[in-house]
Structures are given as C-alpha cells and as structure tokens.
C-alpha positions as CSV (number, residue, x, y, z in Angstrom):
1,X,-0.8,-2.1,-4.3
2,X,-3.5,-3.0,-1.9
3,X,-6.2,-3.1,-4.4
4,X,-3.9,-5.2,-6.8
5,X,-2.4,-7.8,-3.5
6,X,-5.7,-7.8,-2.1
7,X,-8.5,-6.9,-4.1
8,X,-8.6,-10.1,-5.8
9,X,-9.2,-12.3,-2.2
10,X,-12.8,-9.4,-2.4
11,X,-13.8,-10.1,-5.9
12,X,-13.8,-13.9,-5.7
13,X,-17.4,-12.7,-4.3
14,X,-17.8,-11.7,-8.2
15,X,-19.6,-14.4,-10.3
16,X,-17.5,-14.0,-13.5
17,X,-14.3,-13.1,-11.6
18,X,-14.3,-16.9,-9.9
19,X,-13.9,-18.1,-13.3
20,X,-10.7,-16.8,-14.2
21,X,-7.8,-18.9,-14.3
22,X,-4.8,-18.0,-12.2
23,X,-2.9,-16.2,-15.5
24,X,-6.5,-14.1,-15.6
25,X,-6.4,-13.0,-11.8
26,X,-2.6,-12.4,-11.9
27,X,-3.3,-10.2,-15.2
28,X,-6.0,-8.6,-13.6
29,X,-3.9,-7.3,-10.5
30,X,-0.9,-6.3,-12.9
31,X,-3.5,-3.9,-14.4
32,X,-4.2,-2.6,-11.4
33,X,-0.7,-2.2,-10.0
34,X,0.4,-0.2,-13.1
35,X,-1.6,2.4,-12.2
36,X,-0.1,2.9,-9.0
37,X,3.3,2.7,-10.3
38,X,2.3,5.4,-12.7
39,X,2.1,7.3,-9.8
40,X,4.8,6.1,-7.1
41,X,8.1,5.9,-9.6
42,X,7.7,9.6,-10.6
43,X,6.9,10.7,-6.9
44,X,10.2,9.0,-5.6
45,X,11.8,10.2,-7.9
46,X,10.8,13.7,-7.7
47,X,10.5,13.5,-4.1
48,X,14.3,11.8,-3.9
49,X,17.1,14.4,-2.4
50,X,19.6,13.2,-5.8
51,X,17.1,14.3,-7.8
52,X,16.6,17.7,-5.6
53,X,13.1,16.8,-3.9
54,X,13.5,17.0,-0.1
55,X,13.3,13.3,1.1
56,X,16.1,11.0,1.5
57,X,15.8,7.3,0.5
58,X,15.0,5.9,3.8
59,X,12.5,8.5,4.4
60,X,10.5,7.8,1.1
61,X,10.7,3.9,2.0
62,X,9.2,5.0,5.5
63,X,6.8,7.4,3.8
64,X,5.4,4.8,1.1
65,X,5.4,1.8,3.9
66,X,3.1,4.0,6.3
67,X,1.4,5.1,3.1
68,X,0.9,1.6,1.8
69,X,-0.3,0.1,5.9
70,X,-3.2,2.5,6.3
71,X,-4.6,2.2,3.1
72,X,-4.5,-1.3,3.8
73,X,-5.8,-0.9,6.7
74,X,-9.2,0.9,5.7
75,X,-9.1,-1.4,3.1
76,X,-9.5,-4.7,5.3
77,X,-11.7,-2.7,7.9
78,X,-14.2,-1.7,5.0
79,X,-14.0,-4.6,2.1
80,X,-13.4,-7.1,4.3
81,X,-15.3,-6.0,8.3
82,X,-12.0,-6.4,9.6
83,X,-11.9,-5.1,13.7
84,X,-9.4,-3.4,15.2
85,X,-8.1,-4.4,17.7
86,X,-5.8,-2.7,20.8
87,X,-2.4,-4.7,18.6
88,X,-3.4,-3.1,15.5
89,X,-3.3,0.5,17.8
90,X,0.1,-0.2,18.9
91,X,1.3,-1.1,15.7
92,X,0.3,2.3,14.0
93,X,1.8,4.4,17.2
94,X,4.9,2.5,16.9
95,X,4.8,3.6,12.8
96,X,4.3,6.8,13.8
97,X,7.5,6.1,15.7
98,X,9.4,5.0,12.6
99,X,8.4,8.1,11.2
100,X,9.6,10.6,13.9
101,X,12.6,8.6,14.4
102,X,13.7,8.4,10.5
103,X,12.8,11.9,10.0
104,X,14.9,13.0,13.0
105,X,18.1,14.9,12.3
C-alpha cells in the first residue's frame, strides 16, 4: 500500500504522469493496491486462528502494521532521501514492543 499511498507523490517527477487528472492518479494507485490485496486477503485469512493458521486477529493487524511501517520506511529513505533520525529509532523499538507485548501469552 506504500507504493499505491505514496508512489504517486515520486512519480509526479514523471513527465507524462503530471498530466493525469486526479481520476487518472487515483486509477493508477487502485492498480497498484490490487496487487497487494491479492496478496494480504488470502494471507489473513490463511494466517487467521478461525480459519486454523496460527495468528489471532490482533496479532495479524500488529503483523501487517509493522509490515506496512518498514516498507514505508525504506521506501521514504530510498525514493524520497528521507534521514533517520533518533525519533524514527524509538519509534521502531517501541514497534518492536507492540510486537512482543501482543504476541505475549
């Protein structure tokens, strides 16, 4: 969903991509973000404990959030020469918090 929230604020760079109306850009990133849905609706749902996979549903919404923050994270750091800084550190060890915390018994 980066690519597709994201990726269009890049390709503005793109001569014929400035040209597109609104409808085109929001068509464009709907392309995009079917693919990834493709992928993420069968994973939670094979992945979801109802459905016998091992993760219950706040686990895959803790899963797919830490998932979806670091891509977008190397995204912004290599499309767009984004720097880290010592927030953006703290942030991801307090994720990895989430993640112990939510997959604690």
């Amino acid at each position: 969903m980066t690519l597709a929230w994201y990726g269009h604020l890049k390709m503005a760079e793109v001569k014929w991509f400035q040209h597109l109306p609104l409808i085109g850009v929001i068509l464009f990133s709907w392309g995009i973000a079917f693919f990834e849905y493709c992928l993420q609706v069968p994973a939670n749902r094979m992945g979801f404990l109802g459905n016998g996979g091992p993760f219950n549903l706040m686990q895959l919404k803790i899963i797919q959030e830490v998932i979806t923050l670091t891509v977008f994270v190397l995204f912004s750091v290599v499309a767009f020469r984004m720097q880290l800084r010592w927030n953006h550190i703290v942030a991801a060890l307090l994720m990895i918090l989430a993640v112990y915390f939510v997959f604690r018994q």
